[in-house]
C-alpha positions as CSV (number, residue, x, y, z in Angstrom):
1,X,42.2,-1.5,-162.7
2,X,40.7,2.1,-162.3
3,X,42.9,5.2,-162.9
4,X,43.3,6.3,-159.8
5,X,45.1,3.1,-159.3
6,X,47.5,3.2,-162.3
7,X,48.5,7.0,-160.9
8,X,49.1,5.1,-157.5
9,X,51.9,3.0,-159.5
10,X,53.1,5.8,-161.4
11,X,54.1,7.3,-158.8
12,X,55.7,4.4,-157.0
13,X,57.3,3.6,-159.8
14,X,58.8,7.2,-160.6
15,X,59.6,8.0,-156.5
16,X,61.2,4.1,-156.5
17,X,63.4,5.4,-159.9
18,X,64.3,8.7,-158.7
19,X,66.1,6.7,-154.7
20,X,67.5,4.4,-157.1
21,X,69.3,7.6,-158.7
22,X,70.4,9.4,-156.1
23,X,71.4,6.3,-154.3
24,X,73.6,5.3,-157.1
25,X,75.4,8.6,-157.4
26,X,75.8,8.4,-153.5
27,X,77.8,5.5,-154.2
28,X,79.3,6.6,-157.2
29,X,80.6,10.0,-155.5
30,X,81.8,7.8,-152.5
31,X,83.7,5.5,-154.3
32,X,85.5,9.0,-156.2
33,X,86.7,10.3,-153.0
34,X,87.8,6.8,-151.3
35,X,90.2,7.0,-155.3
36,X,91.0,10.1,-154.6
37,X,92.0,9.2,-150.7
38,X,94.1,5.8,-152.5
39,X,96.3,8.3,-155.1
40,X,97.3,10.6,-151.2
41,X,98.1,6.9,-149.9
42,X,100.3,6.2,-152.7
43,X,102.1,9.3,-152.5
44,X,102.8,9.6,-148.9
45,X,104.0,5.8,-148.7
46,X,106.5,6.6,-151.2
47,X,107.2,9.5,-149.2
48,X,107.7,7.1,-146.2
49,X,110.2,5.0,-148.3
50,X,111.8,8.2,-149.1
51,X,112.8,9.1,-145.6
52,X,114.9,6.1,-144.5
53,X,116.8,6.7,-147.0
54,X,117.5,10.3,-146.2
55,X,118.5,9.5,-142.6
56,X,120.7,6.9,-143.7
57,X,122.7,9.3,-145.4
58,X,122.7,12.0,-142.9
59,X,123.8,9.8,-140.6
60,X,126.8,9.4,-140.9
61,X,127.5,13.3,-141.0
62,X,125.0,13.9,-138.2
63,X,126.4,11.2,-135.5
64,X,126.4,13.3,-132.9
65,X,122.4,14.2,-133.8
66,X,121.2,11.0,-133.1
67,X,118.4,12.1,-131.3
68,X,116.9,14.5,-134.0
69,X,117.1,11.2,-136.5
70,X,115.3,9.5,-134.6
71,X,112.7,11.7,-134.0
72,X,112.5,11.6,-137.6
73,X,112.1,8.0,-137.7
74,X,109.4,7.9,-135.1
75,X,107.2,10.7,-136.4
76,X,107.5,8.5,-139.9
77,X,106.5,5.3,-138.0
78,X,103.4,6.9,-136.2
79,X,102.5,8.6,-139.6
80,X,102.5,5.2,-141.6
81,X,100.4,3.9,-138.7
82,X,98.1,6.6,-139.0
83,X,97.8,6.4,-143.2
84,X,97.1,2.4,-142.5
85,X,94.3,3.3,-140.1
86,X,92.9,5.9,-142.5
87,X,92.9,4.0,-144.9
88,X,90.0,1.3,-143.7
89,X,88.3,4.7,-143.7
90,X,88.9,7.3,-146.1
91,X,86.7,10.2,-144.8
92,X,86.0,9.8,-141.5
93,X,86.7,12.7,-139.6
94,X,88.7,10.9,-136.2
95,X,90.8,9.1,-138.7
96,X,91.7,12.3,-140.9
97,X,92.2,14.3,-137.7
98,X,94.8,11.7,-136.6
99,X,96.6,11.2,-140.4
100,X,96.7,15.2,-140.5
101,X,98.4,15.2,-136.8
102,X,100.9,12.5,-137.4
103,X,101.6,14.4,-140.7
104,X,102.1,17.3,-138.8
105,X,104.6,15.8,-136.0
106,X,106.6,14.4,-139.5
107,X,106.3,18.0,-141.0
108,X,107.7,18.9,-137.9
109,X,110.6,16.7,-137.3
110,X,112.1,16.9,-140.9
111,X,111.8,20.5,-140.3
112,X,114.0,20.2,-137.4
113,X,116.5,17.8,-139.2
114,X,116.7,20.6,-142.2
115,X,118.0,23.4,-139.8
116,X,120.8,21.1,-138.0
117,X,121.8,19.7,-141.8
118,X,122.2,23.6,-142.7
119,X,125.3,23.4,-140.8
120,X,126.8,20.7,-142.5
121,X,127.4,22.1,-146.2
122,X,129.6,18.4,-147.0
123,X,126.0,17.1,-146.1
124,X,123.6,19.1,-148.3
125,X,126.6,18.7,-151.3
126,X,126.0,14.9,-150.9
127,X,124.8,13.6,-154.4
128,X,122.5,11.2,-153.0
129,X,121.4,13.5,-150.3
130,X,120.7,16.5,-153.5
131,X,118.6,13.2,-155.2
132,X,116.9,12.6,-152.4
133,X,116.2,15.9,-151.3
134,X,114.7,16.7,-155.3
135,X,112.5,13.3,-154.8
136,X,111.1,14.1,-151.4
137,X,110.5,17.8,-152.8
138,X,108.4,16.3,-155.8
139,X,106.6,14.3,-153.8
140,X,105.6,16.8,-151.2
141,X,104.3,18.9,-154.2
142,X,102.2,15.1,-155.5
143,X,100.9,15.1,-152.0
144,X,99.6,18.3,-152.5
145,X,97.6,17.5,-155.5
146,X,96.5,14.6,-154.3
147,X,95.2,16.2,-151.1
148,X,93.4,18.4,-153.0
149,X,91.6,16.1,-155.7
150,X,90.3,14.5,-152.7
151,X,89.4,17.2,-150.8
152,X,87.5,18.7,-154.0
153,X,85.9,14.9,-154.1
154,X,84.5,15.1,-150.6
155,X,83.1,18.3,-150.9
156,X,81.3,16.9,-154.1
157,X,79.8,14.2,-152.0
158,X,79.1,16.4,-149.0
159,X,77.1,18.7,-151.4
160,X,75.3,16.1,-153.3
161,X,74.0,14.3,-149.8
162,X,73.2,17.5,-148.1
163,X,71.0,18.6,-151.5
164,X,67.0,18.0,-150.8
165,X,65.8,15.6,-151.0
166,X,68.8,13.5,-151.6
167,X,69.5,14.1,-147.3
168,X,66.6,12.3,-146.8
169,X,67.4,9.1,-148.8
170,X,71.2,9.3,-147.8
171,X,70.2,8.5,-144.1
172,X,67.9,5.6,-145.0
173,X,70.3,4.1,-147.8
174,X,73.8,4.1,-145.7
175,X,74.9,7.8,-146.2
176,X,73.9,9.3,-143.2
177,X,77.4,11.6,-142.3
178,X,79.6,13.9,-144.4
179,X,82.9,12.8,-145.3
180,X,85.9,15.1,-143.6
181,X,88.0,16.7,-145.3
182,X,92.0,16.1,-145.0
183,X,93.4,19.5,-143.7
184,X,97.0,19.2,-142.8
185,X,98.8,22.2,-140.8
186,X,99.6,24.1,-143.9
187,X,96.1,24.3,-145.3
188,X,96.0,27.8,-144.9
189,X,98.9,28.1,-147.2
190,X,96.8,25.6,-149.7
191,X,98.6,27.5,-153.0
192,X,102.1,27.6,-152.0
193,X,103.8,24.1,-152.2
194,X,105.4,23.0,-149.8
195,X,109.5,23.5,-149.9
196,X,112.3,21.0,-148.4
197,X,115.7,22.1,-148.5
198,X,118.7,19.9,-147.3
C-alpha cells in the first residue's frame, strides 16, 4: 500500500474517533439533564402528595371555601398530568412550557388558599397544618434546586451541541434540537426561595 493511502486511513480513522467522541458525550450530557429532570420529578410528586393532605386539614375550618379547595385540587391534578407527560420527555420545549404553566395555575391556587387561611388563626395554629406547611416549604426550596441542576445541565448540553463542529455531527447522530429549559413564573426571582405561609 503506498503512502498516500495509509494517510487516507489515518484520517478516516482519526475523523471516525473524534464522531465517536462527541457522539458519546452527546449522550452522556443527555442522559445528565434527563437525571437532573428525574431528581424535579421526585420532588414535585412529593409535593403533590403533600397537598391532599393540606386540604384535608383545612377543610374542615374552610367549609364554606369549598370552591377555593377545589381549585387547589384541580390545579394539582392538571400539574401531576403535566409532570407525567414531561416526563416521556425531559427537555422538550412544548412539554416544559406546559409543566411550567400547570405549575403556575398550582402556584397560583395555593396562593389563593394562603390569603383566605390568614383569616382563620385556629387554622394556621393547627399542628398538622404548621407540619405540613414546614414540609411543603422545604420542598418548594428542593424544587428549586432541582430546577436549577437541570437547568445548569441543559445549558451544558445546549453548549456542547451548538460547539463546532460537534453541530454538525449532533444533526446526523440524533441531536439535532436544544433541550429547553424549565422556567417557571418565578424565574426572574431565581435567588429568592420561594415562601408558603399558612
Amino acid at each position: 500500500m503506498s503512502l498516500t493511502g495509509w494517510i487516507i486511513i489515518a484520517v478516516v480513522v482519526v475523523l471516525l474517533l473524534v464522531v465517536i467522541r462527541i457522539y458519546n458525550q452527546l449522550v452522556t450530557l443527555k442522559n445528565r439533564f434527563q437525571n437532573a429532570f428525574a431528581q424535579i420529578e421526585v420532588q414535585l410528586k412529593r409535593r403533590y402528595d403533600l397537598i391532599p393532605n393540606l386540604v384535608e386539614t383545612a377543610k374542615s375550618y374552610l367549609a364554606h371555601e369549598r370552591e377555593t379547595l377545589e381549585a387547589v385540587t384541580q390545579a394539582r391534578n392538571q400539574a401531576s398530568a403535566a409532570l407525567d407527560a414531561a416526563k416521556q420527555q425531559p427537555g422538550d420545549a412544548g412539554s416544559m412550557a406546559n409543566l411550567a404553566g400547570a405549575e403556575g395555575a398550582l402556584g397560583s391556587a395555593l396562593g389563593r388558599l394562603n390569603v383566605v387561611m390568614e383569616a382563620y388563626p385556629d387554622l394556621k395554629a393547627n399542628q398538622n397544618m404548621m407540619q405540613l406547611s414546614e414540609e411543603l416549604t422545604t420542598t418548594e426550596n428542593k424544587i428549586a434546586f432541582s430546577r436549577q441542576a437541570f437547568n445548569d445541565s441543559v445549558m451544558t448540553y445546549n453548549t456542547y451541541r451548538q460547539s463546532f463542529p460537534n453541530v454538525v455531527i449532533a444533526g446526523m447522530v440524533g441531536h439535532g434540537t436544544d433541550a429547553s429549559l424549565l422556567e417557571f413564573e418565578d424565574s426572574a426571582e431565581i435567588q429568592k426561595a420561594p415562601e408558603v405561609k399558612f
